[in-house]
C-alpha positions as CSV (number, residue, x, y, z in Angstrom):
1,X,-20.6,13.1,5.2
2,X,-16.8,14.1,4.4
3,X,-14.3,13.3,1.6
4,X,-12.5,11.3,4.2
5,X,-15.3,9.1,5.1
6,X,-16.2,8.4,1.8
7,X,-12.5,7.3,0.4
8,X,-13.2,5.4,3.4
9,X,-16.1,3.5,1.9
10,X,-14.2,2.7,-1.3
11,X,-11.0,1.5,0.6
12,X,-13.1,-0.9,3.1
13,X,-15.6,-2.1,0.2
14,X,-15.2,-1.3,-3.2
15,X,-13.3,-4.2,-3.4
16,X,-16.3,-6.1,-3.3
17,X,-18.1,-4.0,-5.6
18,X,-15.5,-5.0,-8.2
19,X,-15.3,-8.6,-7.5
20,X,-18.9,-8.9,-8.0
21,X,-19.7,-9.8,-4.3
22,X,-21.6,-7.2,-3.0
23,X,-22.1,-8.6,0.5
24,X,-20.9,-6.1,3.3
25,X,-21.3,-5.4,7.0
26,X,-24.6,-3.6,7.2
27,X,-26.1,-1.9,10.5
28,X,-29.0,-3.7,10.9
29,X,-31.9,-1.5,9.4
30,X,-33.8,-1.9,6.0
31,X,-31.7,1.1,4.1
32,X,-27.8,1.8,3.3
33,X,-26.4,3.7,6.1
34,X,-25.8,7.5,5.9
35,X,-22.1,7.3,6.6
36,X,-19.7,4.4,5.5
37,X,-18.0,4.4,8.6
38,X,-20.8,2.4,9.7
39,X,-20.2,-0.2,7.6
40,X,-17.7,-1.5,10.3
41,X,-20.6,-3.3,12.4
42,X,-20.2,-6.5,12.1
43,X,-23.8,-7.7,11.3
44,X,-23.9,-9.3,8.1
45,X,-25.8,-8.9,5.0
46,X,-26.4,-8.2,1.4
47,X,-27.2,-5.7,-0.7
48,X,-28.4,-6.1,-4.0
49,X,-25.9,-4.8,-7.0
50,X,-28.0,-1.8,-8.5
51,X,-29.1,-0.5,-5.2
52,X,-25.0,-0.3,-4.2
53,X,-24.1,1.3,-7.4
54,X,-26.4,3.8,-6.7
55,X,-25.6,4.7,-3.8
56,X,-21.9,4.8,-4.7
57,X,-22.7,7.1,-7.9
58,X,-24.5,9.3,-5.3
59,X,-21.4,9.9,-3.2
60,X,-19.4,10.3,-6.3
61,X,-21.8,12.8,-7.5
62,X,-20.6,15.1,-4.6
63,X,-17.5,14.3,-4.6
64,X,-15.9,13.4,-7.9
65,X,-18.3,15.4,-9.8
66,X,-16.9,14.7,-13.4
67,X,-18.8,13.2,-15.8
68,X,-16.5,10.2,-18.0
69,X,-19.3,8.6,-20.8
70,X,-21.9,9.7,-18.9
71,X,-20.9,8.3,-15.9
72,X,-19.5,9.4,-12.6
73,X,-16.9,6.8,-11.7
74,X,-14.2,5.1,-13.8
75,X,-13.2,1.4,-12.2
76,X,-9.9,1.0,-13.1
77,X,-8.9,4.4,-11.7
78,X,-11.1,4.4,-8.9
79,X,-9.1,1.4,-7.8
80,X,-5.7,3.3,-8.2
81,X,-7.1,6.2,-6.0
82,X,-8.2,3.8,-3.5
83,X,-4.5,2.1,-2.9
84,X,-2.8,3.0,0.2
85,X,-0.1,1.4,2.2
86,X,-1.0,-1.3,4.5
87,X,1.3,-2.4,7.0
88,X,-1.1,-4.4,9.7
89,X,-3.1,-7.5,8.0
90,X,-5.8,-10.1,9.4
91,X,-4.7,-13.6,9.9
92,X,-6.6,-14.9,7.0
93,X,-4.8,-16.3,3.6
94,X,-4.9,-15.3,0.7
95,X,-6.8,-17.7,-2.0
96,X,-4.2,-19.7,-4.2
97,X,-6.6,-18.0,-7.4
98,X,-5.3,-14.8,-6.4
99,X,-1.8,-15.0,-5.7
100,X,-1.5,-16.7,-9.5
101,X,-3.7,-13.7,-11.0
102,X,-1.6,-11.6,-9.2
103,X,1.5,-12.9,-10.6
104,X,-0.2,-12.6,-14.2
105,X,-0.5,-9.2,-13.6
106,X,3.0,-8.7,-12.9
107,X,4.5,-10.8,-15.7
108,X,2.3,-8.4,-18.5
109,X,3.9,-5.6,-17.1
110,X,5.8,-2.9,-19.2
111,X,9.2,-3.6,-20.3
112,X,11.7,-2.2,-22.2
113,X,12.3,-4.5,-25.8
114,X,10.3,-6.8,-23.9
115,X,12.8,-8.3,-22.2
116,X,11.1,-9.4,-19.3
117,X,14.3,-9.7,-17.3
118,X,12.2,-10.2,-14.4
119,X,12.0,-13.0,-11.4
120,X,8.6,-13.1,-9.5
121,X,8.8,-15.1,-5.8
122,X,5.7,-15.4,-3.9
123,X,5.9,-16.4,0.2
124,X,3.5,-17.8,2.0
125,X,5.3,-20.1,5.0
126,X,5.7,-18.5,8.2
127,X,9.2,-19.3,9.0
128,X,10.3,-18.1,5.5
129,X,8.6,-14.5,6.1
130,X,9.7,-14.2,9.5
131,X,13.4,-14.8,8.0
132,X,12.9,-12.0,5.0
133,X,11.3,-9.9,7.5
134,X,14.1,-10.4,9.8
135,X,16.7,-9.4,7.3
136,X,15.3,-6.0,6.2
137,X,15.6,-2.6,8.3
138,X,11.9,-1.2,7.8
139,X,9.9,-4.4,6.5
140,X,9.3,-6.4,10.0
141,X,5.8,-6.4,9.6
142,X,6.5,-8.7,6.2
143,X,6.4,-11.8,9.3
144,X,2.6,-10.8,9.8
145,X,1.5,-11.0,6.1
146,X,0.0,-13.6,4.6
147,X,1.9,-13.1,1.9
148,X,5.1,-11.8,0.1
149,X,5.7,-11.1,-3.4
150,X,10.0,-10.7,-3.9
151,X,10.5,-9.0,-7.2
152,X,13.9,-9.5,-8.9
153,X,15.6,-8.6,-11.9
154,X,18.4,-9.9,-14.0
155,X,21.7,-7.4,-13.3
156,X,22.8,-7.9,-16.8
157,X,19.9,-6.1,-18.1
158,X,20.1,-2.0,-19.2
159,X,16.7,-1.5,-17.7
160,X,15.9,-4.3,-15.0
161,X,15.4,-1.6,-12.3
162,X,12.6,0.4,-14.3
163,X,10.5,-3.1,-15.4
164,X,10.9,-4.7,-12.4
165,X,9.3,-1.2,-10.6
166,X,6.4,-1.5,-13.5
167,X,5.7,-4.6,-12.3
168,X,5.7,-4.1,-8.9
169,X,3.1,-1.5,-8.9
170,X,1.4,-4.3,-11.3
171,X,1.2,-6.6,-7.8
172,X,0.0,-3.6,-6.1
173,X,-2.7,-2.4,-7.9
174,X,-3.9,-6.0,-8.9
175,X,-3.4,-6.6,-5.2
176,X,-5.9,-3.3,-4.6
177,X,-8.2,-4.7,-7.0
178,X,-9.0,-8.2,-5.4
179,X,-9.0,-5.7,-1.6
180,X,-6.0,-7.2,-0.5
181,X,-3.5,-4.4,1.3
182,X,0.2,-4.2,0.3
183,X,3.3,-2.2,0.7
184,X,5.9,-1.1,-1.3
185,X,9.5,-2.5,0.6
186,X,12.5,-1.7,-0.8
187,X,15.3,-3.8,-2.5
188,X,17.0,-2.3,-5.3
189,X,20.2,-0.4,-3.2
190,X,19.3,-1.9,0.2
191,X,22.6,-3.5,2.1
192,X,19.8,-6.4,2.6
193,X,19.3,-7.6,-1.0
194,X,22.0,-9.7,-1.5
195,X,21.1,-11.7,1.9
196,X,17.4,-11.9,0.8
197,X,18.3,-13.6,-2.2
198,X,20.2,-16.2,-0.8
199,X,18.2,-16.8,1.9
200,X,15.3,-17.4,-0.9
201,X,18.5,-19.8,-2.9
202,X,17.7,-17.1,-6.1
203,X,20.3,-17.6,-9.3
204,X,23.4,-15.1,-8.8
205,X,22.6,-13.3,-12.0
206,X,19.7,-12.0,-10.3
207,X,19.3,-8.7,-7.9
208,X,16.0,-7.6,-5.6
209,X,14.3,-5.0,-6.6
210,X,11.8,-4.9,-3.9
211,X,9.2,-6.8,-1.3
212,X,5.5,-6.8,-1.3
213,X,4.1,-8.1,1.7
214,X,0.4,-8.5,1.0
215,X,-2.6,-9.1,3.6
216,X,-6.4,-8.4,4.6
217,X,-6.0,-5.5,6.1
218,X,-6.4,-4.6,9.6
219,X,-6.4,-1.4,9.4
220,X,-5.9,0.9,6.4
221,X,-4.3,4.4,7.5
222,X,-5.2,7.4,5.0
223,X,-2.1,9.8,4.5
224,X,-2.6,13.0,3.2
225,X,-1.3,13.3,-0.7
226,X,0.0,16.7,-2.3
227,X,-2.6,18.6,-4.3
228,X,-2.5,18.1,-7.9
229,X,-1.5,21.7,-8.2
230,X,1.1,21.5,-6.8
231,X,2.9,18.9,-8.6
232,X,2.2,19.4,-12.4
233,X,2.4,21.2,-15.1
234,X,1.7,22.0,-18.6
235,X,4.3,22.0,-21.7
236,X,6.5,24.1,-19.7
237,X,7.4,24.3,-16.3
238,X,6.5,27.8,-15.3
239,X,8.7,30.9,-14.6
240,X,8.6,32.3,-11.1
């Protein structure tokens, strides 16, 4: 059992853990599979709730050994850990419910004076993806989503690039949460932005700040992140 297989596990089906489902692909037999990747056969079952969590706890045990009240995982990070890029998604839509929490979560974002100088669009027809994707130099795979959050942000406002980001990783993660698979497209400083936002007939006063096409995902590919030591420090950055 590696690291890697088991951030597979949480990527593939903690999602269901959270939303209180817990019905995923078992392999057939009478007891949780030894290795997650097993998960993936496609005979269908349930488990019941405390015999998952224990069996999650006991992976986390290994590999996230760090005790947080007495307990080895913490939800709402695990969820953040768990978020990766998704650029291939099943055909299946995404439940009205959702899209509206979603854009909850984006609205209580944080914002400078809360000024909220945000607008939120959310695209589900075909033809209009296919014509956002269509405009953009790396987002063509926005035509296959099954849906696209446009985040946009009134020019007038001193800090409409760093709420409308805030809010953006709001989508994300709330996206995460409910185990739908997004990515991040650019807007803000892209020769596209101005076309995207008439093509969606957006007010002048606004600019894009960026794209979320959201999906199922078909496939969720795990990149490598730098090690924490790498990248931090404390009080003061350290002398050579």
């Amino acid at each position: 059992m590696t690291e890697e297989a088991y951030l597979f596990f949480l990527k593939n089906r903690m999602p269901e853990l959270i939303r209180l489902n817990f019905c995923i692909h078992r392999t057939g037999s009478s007891g949780l599979p030894a290795d997650p990747h097993s998960c993936r056969v496609q005979q269908s079952g349930s488990w019941h709730a405390s015999e998952l969590i224990d069996w999650v706890h006991g992976y986390a045990k290994i590999f996230f050994p760090i005790r947080i009240n007495e307990r080895f995982m913490n939800l709402g990070t695990t969820i953040l850990k768990c978020r990766h890029s998704v650029r291939e998604y099943k055909p299946d839509p995404i439940e009205e419910n959702i899209l509206k929490d979603i854009l909850e979560c984006a609205r209580l974002a944080p914002t400078a004076m809360n000024e909220q100088p945000w607008l939120f669009g959310v695209i589900t027809g075909r033809e209009t993806l296919e014509k956002v994707a269509g405009l953009t130099d790396h987002g063509t795979f926005i035509a296959e989503a099954a849906a696209c959050f446009a985040v946009f942000g009134k020019k007038n406002a001193k800090y409409y690039l760093e709420d409308c980001c805030a809010a953006t990783e709001n989508i994300i993660i709330a996206l995460q949460a409910y185990g739908i698979g997004s990515c991040w497209v650019a807007g803000e400083k892209k020769d596209y932005a101005e076309a995207v936002r008439t093509a969606l007939e957006v007010p002048e006063e606004y600019t894009l700040v960026s794209l979320v096409p959201a999906g199922y995902p078909l496939d969720i590919p795990i990149q490598k992140k730098k090690p924490l030591k790498d990248i931090h420090f404390c009080e003061k950055y350290p002398k050579e």
